[in-house]
C-alpha positions, 0 to 999 in steps of 0.5 A: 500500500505504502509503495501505491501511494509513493507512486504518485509522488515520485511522478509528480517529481520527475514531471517538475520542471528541472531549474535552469543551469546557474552561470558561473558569473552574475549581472554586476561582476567585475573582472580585469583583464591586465597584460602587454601586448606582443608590441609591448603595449600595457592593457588595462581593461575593466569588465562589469557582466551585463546579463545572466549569461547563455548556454550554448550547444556545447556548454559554454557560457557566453556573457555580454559585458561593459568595459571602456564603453557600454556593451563592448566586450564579450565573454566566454567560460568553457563548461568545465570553467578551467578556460575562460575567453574576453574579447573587447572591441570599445575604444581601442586606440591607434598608435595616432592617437584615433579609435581604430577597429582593433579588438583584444583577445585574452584566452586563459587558463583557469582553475576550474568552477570558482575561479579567481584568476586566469592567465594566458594569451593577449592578442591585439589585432584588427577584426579581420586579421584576429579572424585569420589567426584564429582561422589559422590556428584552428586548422593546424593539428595538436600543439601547433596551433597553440604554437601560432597563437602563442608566436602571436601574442603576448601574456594576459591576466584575468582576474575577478573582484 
């Protein structure tokens, strides 16, 4: 009899709706990305989260995010939160002086889920000469196109407040 009247229950339970994947960044948290470029230049960037973030097909986490203008970078979290990704295209400076299209792209390694810091790869290009790198990078086999990146960047540092 006991177990008739589980029945109900444990259907009841299985048919709730699951909660939804909590992100591992919020609306509102502060990160730094700090590094030098391959040309020596110093980066100093502020992110402030915008949104929950979004799940993609693979797990990832994607986060729209704040830095030297509104809504001018992008972040990126692996599923297993032990890499983490930053592009940010908002007033960046040519050598003259005037904002130019060049975008930064940090990739670093973390430490898994609640991760403080994360260091790695800075790279400083135009839009359409990232995309080729990157296109480079990932159509060469094993380490080297680890190698490519690494031959085209210089060090970087992402750290959450």
């Amino acid at each position: 009899m006991k177990r008739l009247l589980l029945l109900p229950s444990l259907l009841l339970a299985a048919c709730a709706p699951a909660a939804a994947p909590v992100g591992p960044l919020v609306p509102g948290d502060v990160l730094t990305l700090t590094g030098t470029t391959k040309s020596k230049e110093a980066v100093n960037v502020t992110l402030t989260v915008r949104n929950k973030g979004e799940r993609d097909g693979d797990g990832d986490w994607e986060y729209d995010a704040d830095s030297t203008q509104p809504d001018s970078a992008f972040i990126i979290l692996n599923g297993e939160q032990d890499f983490v990704g930053v592009v940010e295209g908002g007033g960046v400076l040519g050598t003259d002086g005037q904002e130019d299209d060049r975008v930064l792209l940090c990739l670093g390694e973390t430490t898994g889920p609640g991760w403080r810091t994360a260091t790695g790869y800075l790279v400083q290009e135009s839009v359409t000469d990232l995309t080729t790198l990157l296109g480079r990078a990932q159509s060469q086999s094993g380490l080297s196109g680890l190698k490519t990146l690494a031959e085209s960047s210089g060090d970087c540092t992402i750290t959450r407040k």
